[in-house]
Structure formats: C-alpha cells, structure tokens
N, C-alpha and C positions, 0 to 999 in steps of 0.2 A: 525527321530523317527516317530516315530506318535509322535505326538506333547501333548504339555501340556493341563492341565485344570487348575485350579486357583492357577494356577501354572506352572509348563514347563510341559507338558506329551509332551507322545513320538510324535511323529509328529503329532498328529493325523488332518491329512490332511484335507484339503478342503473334502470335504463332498459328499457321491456316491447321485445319483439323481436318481429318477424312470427313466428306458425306456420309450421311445416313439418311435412311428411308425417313425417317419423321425428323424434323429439323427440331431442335429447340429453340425458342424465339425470348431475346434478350427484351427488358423491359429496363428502361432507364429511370428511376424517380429520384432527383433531387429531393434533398431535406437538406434546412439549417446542419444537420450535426453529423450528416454523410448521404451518399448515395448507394442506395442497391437498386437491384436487377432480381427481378423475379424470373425464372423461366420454367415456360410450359413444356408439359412432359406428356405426349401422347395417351389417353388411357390404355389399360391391359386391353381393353376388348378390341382394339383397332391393331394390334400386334396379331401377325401370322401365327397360328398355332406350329409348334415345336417338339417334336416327342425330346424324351428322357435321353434315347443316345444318340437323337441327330444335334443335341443340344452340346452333350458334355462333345463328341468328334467336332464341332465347330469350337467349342471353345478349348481343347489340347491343338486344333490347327492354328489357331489365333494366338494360343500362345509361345507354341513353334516358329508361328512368323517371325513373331516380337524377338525372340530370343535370338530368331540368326539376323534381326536387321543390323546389328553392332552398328551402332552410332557413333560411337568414339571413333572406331577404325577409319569412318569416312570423315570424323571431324580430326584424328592428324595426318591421313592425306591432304586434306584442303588445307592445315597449315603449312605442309611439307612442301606443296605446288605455291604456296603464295610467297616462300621463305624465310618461315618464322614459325613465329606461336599464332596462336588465338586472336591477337590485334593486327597483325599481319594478315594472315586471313579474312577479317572483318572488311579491312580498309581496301581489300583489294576486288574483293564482293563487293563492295558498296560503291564502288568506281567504277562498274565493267556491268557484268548483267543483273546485281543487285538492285543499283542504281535506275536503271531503265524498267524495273518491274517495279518498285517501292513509288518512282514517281508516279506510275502509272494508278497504281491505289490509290496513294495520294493527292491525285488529282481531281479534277471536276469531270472528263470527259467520260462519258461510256462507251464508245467504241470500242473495243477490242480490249475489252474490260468482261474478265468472265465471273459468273455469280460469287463463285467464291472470292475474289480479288473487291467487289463490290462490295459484299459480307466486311470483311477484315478492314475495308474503308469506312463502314460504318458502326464497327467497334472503336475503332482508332475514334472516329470523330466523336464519337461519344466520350472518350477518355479526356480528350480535351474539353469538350462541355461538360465535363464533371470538375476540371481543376477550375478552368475559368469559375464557374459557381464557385468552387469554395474559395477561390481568393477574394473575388471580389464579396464576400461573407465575413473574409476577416478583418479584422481592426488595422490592416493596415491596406492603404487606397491603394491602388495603381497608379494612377497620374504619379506621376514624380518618383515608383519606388526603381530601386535599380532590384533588375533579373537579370539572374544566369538560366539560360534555357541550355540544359547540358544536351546535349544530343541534341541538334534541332530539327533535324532532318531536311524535308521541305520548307519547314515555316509554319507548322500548323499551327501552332502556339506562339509563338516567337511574333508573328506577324498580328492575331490580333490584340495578344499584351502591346504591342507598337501603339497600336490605333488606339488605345487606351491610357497613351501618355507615359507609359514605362519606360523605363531604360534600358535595355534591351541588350546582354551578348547573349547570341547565336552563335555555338560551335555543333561541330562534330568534326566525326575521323575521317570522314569523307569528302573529298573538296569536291565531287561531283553535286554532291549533296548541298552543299553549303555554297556555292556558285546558283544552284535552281532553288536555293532559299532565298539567297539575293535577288536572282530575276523580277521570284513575285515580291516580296519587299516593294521594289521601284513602284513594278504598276502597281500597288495597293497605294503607295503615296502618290502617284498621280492622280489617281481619284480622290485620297485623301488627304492634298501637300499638308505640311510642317504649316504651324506648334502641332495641329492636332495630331497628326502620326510622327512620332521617334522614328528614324531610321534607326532599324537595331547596327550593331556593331558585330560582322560577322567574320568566325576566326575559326579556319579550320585547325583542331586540335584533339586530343584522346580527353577523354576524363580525367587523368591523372596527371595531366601538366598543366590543369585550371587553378588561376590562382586569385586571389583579389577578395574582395567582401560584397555582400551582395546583400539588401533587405529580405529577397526571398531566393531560394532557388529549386528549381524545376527541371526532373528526370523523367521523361515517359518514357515509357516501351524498350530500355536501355540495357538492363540488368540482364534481359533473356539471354545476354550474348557474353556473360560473365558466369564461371563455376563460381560456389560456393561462398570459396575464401574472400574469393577477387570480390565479391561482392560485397561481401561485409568490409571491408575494409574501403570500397570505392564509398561506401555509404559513408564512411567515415569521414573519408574525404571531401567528400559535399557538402556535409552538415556543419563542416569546419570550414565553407567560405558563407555560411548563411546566417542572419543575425537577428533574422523575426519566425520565417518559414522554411520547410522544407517539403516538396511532395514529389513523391515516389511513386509510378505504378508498375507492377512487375507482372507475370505471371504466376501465382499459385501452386505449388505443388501441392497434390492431395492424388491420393490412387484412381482417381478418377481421371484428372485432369494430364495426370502420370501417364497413365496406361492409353490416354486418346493422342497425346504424343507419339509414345511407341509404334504407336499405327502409322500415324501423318510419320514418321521416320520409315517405315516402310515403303513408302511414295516422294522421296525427297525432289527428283527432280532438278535438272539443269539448273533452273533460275532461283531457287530456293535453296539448295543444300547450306546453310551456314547452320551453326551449331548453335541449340536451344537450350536452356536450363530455368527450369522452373525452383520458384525457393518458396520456403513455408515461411507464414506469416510471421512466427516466432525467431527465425532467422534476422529475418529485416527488423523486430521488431528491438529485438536484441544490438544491432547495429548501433541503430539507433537511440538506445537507451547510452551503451557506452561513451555515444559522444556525448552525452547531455542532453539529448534529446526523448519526447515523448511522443505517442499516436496522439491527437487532439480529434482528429475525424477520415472515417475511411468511408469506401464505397466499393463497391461492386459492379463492374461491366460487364455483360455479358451477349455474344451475340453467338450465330450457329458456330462459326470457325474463327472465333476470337474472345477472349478469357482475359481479363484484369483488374487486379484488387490496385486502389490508391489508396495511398495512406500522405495525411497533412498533419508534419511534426510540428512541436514547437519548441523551444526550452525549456527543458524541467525549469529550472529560477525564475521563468518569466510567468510561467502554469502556476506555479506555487506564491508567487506575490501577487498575482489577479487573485488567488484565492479568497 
C-alpha cells in the first residue's frame, strides 16, 4: 500500500526527499545475516567552490526555511479536514489522491511516472527483495507458513508470498488500496492458478483491530505514518500476533536523514502532504525487546529519495534454545 498512519495506511512508503545536484546512488547487497546499501557520495573536487559567508547565508536561509515549514500545523489541518486524528487522515489520503499517486509508484508503467516517483518505486522494490531474501533464509518455509502482510498496499509482498505457497491476509486502511491489491492478486493467478498461488485473504482494516496468530508477520513502509508512542506500542501489537517471525521496515531517524525531511516538508505538495515520522533504531529496537522479541538480522536500503532500515525479529526463547 502505501502504508498506514496510526494505524495500517496503505504503504505509505519511505518518504520522497528534495533533489540535489549529485544524486546518491543506493547499492542493494543481500547477505545470509542482512542487507546493506553502500552509497556514493560525489568527491570534494566535483562540488562548486563556496566562500566562507556565501556558505554560512545559505545555511541560516536553509535553516529559516526548515523552521517556518511547521509540519505539525499542516499535519492537524489534514486531520481536522479529514475529521479526526492521524488515522482519519491517513485513510482518507489513501482513498482520494493518495491512492492514485502510490498506485502509480507502485506500479509497472512509466508513463507519467516522473524520476522521483520512479526513484521511490525502486527503493520500495528493493525493500521487498530484501524481506523476501530474508524469509526465505529462515528456518521457516513459505509454502504452507501463514502471513500477516499488515499494510499491504498494492500487493507487493502479499502477492509474491502468494505464489510461494503462503497463507496470506492482506489488509490495510485503505479499501482503495486493498480492492487494487486484489485486482492484481486475480490476474497473477490466472497466469499462476491454485495449489501453486494462495489467493491471499484480503481485509480492509488499521493495525490495531488485527487479530489471530500468524507463523510470520510483515510490516513495510508502515510506521512513517505513526509518532513515537503509537509506534512502539503498534510494534507491540504485531509481535503479539507472530509465532516464528517478525519484520519491520521504517524509516531511520538520524540528523541527516532528519534535516532531508525538513526540506521535502518544505515542498509537500497536493498529493503527498500526509504526515512523516522517522524513528531511531533503538526505539523499534526496544519495542521489540519488550514484547519478547530480538533483532536476529537487519539491512539497509537506500536509494536517492528513499531511506529504510529492516529489521527480522525473532523470539528471545526461541534465539536462546537454538543456542
């Protein structure tokens, strides 16, 4: 999907970032015990020379900007127009013009697909060929496991765990969403009918009214659209319908990644304004511990205008008796 806010929204992915003159370029490498992403960073010598106070007057403008973008203010107008909180908001973006920009990332066409929208399609896609790798790495198969794909968005995940014999519920907050997950679902099993493709089981719903037990379950790009608390706490929630695995990818908070926000919130735009939050590793990591859960293996995606760490829990008791 575009993912959740305080709640499951549709995916709503990892987050577009300003342009800059020299792109950084995401390098994807799978390993057994995680994935990173190396990326290149233009040398000094190809940077514009800059004096001393054309440098400090661009950076007190830059941080003038940042300071009067007030992102909260535009994130409780957008819940105040949708009539609500945060999940209100979420679900009402992700049905309207949300919805018709995220499919369009998400899709396969390039037509009236512009670079950055292309960009963010191929971070996403990379996020999902880093969980795929790590599931099918762990000691537990796919044919036969049952998934929760919380957030599903279009199907990106959802639809090849399918063809891989899983069990499959697909939700999100989005019935737009979750209605263009089903579409593709159908035609992937007409090329692929039953046993070999599961039809998932798809259910528009938030994160917080998911209930049942699941061998593994699967959050991408989700979290961005939850503050702090909501977060740790939904983490909670997830880990407690999961009984082998858990994997998570969020966005990163670090001053870096901080401050290239604050910018892209300068530029929100009609069809993107929905509310971002980035979380620090130790946030989720702590979530996670509380419920009984551990990191077992994380990764790194990185592309020019798309950022996200996974992380694949597993049971402290289960970690600790493979010992």
């Amino acid at each position: 999907m575009a993912r959740a806010a305080v709640s499951t929204a549709p995916f709503s992915p990892p987050l577009p970032l300003p342009c800059h003159a020299h792109s950084r370029v995401g390098i994807l490498r799978h390993r057994r015990r995680g994935v990173t992403t190396a990326a290149a960073l233009p040398p000094a010598a190809d940077l514009p020379p800059l004096s001393l106070p054309a440098a400090a007057a661009a950076a007190a403008a830059l941080a003038a900007a940042v300071s009067l973008s007030d992102p909260e203010r535009r994130r409780r107008a957008q819940a105040e127009a949708a009539g609500g909180g945060d999940k209100e908001a979420v679900r009402a973006y992700f049905n309207s013009t949300g919805f018709e920009r995220w499919r369009k990332i998400y899709g396969s066409a390039t037509d009236g697909v512009n670079r950055v929208q292309l960009d963010i399609r191929d971070g996403h896609a990379q996020t999902v060929a880093a969980t795929l790798a790590m599931l099918r790495d762990s000691s537990v198969p796919l044919a036969g496991a049952t998934v929760c794909d919380a957030g599903c968005g279009t199907g990106s995940l959802s639809i090849p765990l399918a063809a891989e014999g899983a069990s499959v519920l697909a939700s999100d907050i989005s019935a737009a969403m979750v209605a263009e997950a089903q579409r593709q679902a159908e035609a992937a099993m007409a090329v692929r009918p039953a046993p070999a493709f599961r039809m998932p089981r798809f259910e528009v719903r938030d994160l917080e009214s998911l209930e049942g037990r699941y061998d593994i379950v699967v959050c991408l790009d989700v979290l961005i659209h939850y503050p702090r608390e909501e977060a740790k706490q939904m983490i909670k929630h997830l880990a407690s319908l999961a009984e082998k695995r858990v994997l998570i990818s969020f966005a990163p908070k670090t001053l870096y990644f901080d401050l290239l926000k604050r910018v892209g919130e300068l530029f929100p735009g009609p069809s993107k304004a929905t509310r971002a939050y980035l979380h620090s590793e130790r946030d989720i990591e702590d979530a996670l511990r509380e419920a009984g859960w551990r990191v077992a293996n994380r990764g790194f995606i990185s592309t020019q205008f798309y950022f996200a760490k996974l992380f694949e829990a597993v049971p402290v008791a289960a970690a600790a008796a493979s010992q």
